[in-house]
N, C-alpha and C positions, 0 to 999 in steps of 0.2 A: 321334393321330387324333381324339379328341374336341376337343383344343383346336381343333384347326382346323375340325373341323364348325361348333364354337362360334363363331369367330371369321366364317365364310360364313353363318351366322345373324344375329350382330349386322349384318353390312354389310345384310342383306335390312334391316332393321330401319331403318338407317340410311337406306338410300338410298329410305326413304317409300315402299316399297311396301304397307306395313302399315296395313290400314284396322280401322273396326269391323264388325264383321257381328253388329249387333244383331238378338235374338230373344227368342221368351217359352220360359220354361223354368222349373222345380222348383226355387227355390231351395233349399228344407229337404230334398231327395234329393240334389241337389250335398252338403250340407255331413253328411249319413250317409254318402254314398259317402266323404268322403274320411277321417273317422274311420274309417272300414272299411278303406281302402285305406294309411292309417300304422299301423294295429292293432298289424301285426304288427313290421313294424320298430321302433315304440316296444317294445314287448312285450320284444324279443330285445335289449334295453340295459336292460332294467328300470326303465323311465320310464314315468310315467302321463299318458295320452295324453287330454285332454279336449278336447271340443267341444259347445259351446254356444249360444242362438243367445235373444236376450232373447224372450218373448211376442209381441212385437207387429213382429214383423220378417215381413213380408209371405212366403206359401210363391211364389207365382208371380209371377215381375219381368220385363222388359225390359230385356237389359244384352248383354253381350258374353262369353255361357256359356265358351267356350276360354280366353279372355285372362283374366278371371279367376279359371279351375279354374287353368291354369297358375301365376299370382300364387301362388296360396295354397299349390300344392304345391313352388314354389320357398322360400318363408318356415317351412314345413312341417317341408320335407325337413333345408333348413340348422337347423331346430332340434334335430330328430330328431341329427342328423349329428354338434355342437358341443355337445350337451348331455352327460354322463357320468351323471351323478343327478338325478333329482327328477322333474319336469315339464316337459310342454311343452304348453300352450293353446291355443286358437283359440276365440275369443267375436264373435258380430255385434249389432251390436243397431243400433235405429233415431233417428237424430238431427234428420231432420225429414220431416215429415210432409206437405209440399206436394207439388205439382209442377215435377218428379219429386221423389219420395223420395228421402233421402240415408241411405245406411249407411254403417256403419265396421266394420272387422275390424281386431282388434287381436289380436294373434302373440304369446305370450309363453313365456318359456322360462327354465330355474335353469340355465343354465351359466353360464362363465366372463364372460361380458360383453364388452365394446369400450371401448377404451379413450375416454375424451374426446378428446383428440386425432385418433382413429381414426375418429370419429364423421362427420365432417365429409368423405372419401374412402370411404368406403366402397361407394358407390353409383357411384363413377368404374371405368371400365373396366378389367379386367384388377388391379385394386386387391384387395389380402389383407392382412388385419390380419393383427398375429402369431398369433393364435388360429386363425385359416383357416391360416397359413401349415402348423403341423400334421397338417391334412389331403390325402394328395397327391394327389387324383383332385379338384379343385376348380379351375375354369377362372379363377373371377376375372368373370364375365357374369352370372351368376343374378340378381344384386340389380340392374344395372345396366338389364335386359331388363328385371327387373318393373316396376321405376320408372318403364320407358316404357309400360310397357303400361296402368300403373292413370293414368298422365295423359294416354296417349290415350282413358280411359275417361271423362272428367273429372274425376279426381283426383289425390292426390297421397301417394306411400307417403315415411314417415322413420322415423329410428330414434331408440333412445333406449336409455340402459344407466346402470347405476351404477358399471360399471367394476369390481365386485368378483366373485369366484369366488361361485357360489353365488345373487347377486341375479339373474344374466343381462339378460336383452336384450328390450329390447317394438318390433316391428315395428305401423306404424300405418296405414293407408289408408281411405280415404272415394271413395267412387264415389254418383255420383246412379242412380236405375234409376227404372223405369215398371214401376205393377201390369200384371198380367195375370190373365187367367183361365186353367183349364184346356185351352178348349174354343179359345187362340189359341197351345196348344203347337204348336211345330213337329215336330215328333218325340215324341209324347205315350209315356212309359212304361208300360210294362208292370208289372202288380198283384207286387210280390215275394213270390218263395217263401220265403224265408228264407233260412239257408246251407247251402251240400252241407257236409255234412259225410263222406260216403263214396259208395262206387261201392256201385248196387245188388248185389245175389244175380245169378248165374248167366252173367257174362258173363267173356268171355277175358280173359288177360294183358293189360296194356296199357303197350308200352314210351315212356318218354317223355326227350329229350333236352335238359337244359340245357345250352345257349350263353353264357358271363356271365365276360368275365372280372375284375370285382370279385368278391370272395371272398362280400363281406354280400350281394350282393344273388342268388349264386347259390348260396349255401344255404338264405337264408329261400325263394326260388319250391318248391328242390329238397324242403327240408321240407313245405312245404304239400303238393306234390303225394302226397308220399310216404304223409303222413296221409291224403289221400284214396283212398290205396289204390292206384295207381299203381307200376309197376316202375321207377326215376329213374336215368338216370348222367348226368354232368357233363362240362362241357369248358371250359377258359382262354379258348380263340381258336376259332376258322377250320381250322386245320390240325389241332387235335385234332378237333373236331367230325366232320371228312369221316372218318377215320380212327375213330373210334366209330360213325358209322355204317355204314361197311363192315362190319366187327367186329359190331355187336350187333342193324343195320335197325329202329329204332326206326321206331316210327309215327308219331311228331311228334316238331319240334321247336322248342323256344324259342329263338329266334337273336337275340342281342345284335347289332345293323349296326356299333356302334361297338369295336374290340378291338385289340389290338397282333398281328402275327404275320399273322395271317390275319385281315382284318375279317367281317363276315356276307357282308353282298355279295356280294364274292367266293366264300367257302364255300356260300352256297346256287346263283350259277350254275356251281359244279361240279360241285352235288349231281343239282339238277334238269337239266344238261346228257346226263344217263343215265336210261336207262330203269325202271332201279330208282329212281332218284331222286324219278321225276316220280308213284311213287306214294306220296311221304312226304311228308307235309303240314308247312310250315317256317312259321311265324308268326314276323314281323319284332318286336322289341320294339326301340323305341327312344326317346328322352328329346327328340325334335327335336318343338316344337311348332307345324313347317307342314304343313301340307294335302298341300303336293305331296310330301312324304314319302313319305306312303302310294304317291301312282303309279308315282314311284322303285320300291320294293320289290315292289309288286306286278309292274312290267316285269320285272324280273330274276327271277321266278320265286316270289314269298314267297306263300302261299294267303292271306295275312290279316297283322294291324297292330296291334299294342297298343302304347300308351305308357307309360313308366316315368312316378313308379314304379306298379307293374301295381295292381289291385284283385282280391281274389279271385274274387269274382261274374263280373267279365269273362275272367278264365282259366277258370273254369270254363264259360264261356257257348261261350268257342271250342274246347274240348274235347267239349261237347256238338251242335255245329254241324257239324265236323270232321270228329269220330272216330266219332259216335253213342251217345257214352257216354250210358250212363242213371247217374242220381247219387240218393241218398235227400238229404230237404232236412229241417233239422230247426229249425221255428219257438219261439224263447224262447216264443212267447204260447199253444202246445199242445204242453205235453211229453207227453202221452201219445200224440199222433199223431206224436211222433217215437219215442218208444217201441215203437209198432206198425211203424213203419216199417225201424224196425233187426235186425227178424226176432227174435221172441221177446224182447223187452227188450234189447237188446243182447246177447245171448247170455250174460246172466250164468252161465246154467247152467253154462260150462264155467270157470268162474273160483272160484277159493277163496274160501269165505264169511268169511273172516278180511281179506282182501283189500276184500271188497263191505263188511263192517261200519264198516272204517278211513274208506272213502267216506262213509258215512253219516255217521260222526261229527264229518269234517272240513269236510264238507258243511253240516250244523246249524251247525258251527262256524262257518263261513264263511270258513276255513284253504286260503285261495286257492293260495299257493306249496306246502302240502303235498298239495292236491290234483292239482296240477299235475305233480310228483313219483310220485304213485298214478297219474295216465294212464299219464308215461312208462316205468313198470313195466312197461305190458301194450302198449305200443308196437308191437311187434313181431308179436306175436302176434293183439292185438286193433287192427287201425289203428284203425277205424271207429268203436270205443267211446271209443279214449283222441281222438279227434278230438271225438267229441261233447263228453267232459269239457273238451275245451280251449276250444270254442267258448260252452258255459257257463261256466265260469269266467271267461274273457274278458267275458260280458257281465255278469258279479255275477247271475246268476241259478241261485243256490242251490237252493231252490224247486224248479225243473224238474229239478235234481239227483236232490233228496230224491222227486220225483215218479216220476222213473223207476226209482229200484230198490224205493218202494213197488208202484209196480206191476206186479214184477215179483218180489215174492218169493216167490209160489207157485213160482217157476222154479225161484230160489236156494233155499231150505229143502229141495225135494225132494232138492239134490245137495249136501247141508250135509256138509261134512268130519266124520268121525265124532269122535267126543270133543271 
């Protein structure tokens, strides 16, 4: 089923229906979201995930905002994907300075690499080096789409590798763009809160369904969600889905369009074909980067539309839109108004002082993977805290670490383990 959505994608492509639809937009908010939005999947291979962007690289441009968020998160993804250790990059910076500007973003990654040989096909249709051949959810069109996309942009994306294990692979592209101001956003953003990191105090259950049948990518949504406090169950296909939700009536769910067995599609007009159905809110998520997609899914029944791979911010924005959830947001740049926000310090109260101490000192230390380890101790018990610690950690802000259980040890010392 995916190859062949893929395959009714590239013919649109082909048959020159594909134009620009230049606008003004936030460059340096595009390239946080999408550090934001590989976070996690680098994270869950143990790859360190940078993004960069030189000084003088303009925040507000004129370009073609979709075609090249798509670009990047196809060169992105395939690094994330083929890498096993080390890194994977993404740097923009600015090469000239006229009209229009011209930027580059160069992709780079320590995997295995491409062969020389391999070098020269890769960008041809339905083409897999033996390194992709490895991976068996890979159409053979990612590189092939982007390539058109960044030269319908005016420019032009290649590759380059040293062909050994460990150098990897540098993806290269250059696109011209026009400054912009603020005030000629199309869609001007809104100020951010930072990240939820949990569901407020005092509100009900909230049962939530994943749809996904890749394995990775429907553990890391199920995890997130679960951190945020969330009740999670899963499903392969289609046919599991309708049958969990009979079974358990969740209140929302994430529905993959693309699956073996039973596609989305089909399982959501079966769902919302019934009157229990039609009050379970089914968000489409799907990897297709046309417009009419969305109408697609929205005729057959789906409340809303997210595109792989998702961002947390945006999950949570349609859980809050949906469901009504209230979410605590806890900003790196005020740990102590996320402090206050987590009800009492995070409730250290109810946690062993031998456990808060270890925090401290792995904290000072800067003992990232050991702290990571301390969250998932109290996982269970504490979502909300061990989610704040992930979210610090993640961003190397120690600091707000050490901030919160200062400010919070009149909590802890009163209910210090005896001896």
């Amino acid at each position: 089923m995916r190859l062949i959505n893929d395959v009714l994608d590239m013919a649109k492509i082909e048959s020159g229906r594909m134009t620009l639809q230049v606008q003004g937009f936030d460059l340096h908010r595009m390239l946080d979201e999408l550090a934001e939005m590989f976070r996690l999947r680098a994270a869950a291979k143990g790859l360190r995930l940078t993004v960069m962007r030189d000084p003088d690289v303009p925040r507000f441009v004129h370009a073609d905002e979709g075609k090249l968020g798509q670009v990047l998160i196809n060169l992105l993804g395939n690094a994330i994907k083929f890498t096993q250790a080390g890194a994977i990059g993404l740097r923009v910076r600015q090469v000239a300075t006229g009209v229009p500007r011209r930027l580059v973003f160069d992709v780079r990654d320590t995997g295995p690499g491409i062969a020389l040989g391999e070098l020269a096909v890769i960008f041809e249709p339905f083409v897999q080096v033996d390194n992709v051949r490895a991976v068996p959810d890979g159409t053979g069109l990612g590189l092939p789409i982007s390539r058109h996309f960044v030269r319908l942009m005016g420019g032009d994306l290649t590759a380059s590798s040293a062909g050994v294990a460990g150098q990897g692979s540098l993806f290269v592209f250059d696109i011209p763009v026009g400054t912009a101001d603020e005030a000629d956003l199309t869609d001007p953003q809104q100020p951010v809160r930072g990240r939820a990191i949990g569901l407020a105090a005092g509100q009900p259950p909230y049962r939530l369904l994943v749809v996904e049948d890749r394995a990775e990518s429907r553990t890391l949504l199920a995890k997130l969600l679960t951190q945020l406090g969330f009740a999670v169950r899963t499903a392969e296909n289609g046919m599991q889905a309708i049958q969990v939700w009979q079974e358990w009536q969740p209140h929302l769910i994430w529905m993959d369009m693309r699956m073996p067995v039973m596609d989305g599609h089909e399982a959501t007009r079966r769902i919302k074909a019934t009157a229990q159905g039609q009050a379970t809110v089914i968000i489409a998520v799907t990897a297709s980067v046309f417009e009419e997609q969305r109408a697609l899914v929205i005729a057959e029944g789906c409340d809303d539309f997210v595109r792989k791979p998702f961002r947390e911010d945006e999950i949570v924005a349609q859980l809050v839109k949906h469901l009504g959830v209230r979410m605590v947001y806890a900003s790196t740049a005020s740990a102590s108004r996320a402090v206050h926000d987590l009800h009492s310090g995070f409730e250290l109260a109810g946690l062993p002082k031998r456990w808060i101490s270890q925090v401290k000192l792995t904290a000072t230390a800067a003992d990232a993977s050991e702290l990571l380890k301390l969250a998932d101790q109290i996982g269970d018990d504490q979502p909300v805290l061990a989610a704040a610690l992930h979210t610090w950690v993640d961003a190397y802000d120690y600091p707000a670490i050490l901030a919160a259980i200062a400010g919070s040890e009149e909590i802890y010392d009163e209910y210090a383990e005896p001896g």
